[in-house]
C-alpha positions as CSV (number, residue, x, y, z in Angstrom):
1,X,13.4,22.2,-4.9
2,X,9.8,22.8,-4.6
3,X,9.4,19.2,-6.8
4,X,10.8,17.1,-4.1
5,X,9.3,18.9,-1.6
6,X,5.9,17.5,-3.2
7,X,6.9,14.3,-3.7
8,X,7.9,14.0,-0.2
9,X,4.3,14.8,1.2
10,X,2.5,13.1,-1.8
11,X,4.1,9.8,-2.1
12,X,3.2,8.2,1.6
13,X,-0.9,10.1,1.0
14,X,-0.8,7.8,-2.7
15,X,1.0,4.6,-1.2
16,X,-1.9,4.6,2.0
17,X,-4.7,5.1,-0.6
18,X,-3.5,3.0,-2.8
19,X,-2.7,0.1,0.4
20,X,-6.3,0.5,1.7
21,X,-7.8,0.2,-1.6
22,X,-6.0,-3.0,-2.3
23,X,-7.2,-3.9,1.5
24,X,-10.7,-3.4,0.6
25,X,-10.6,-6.3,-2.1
26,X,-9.3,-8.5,-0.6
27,X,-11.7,-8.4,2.2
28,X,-14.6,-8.5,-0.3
29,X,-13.1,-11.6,-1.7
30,X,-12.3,-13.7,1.2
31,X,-16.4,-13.8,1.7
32,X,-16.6,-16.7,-0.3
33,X,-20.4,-19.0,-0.8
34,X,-19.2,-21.3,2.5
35,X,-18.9,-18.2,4.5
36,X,-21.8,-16.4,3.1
37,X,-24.0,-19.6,3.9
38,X,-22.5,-20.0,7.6
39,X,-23.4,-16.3,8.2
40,X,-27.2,-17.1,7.3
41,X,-27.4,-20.8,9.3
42,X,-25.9,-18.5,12.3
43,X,-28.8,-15.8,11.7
44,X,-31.4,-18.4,11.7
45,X,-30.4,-20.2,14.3
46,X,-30.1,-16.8,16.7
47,X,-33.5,-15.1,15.4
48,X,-35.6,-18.2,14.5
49,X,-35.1,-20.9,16.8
C-alpha cells in the first residue's frame, strides 16, 4: 500500500520535471543563426543609430 501511495505523489513531480526539461531544449533550439542575427540588427538599430 505504501508503494502506490509513492507512486501516486512521485509520478506527476517526474512527468513536470521531465516536461519542462524537454521545454527548455526546445526553446534553446528554435534560436537559430537568422534569429540570432535579427536580435543584433534590432540592438544596433535601437542603441546605435
Amino acid at each position: 500500500m505504501a508503494m502506490n501511495y509513492e507512486i501516486i505523489i512521485f509520478t506527476p513531480i517526474f512527468m513536470v520535471l521531465i516536461g519542462f526539461i524537454v521545454f527548455s531544449i526546445l526553446k534553446k533550439r528554435k534560436r537559430s543563426a537568422k534569429s540570432i542575427y535579427k536580435l543584433i540588427d534590432d540592438l544596433e538599430k535601437k542603441y546605435i543609430y
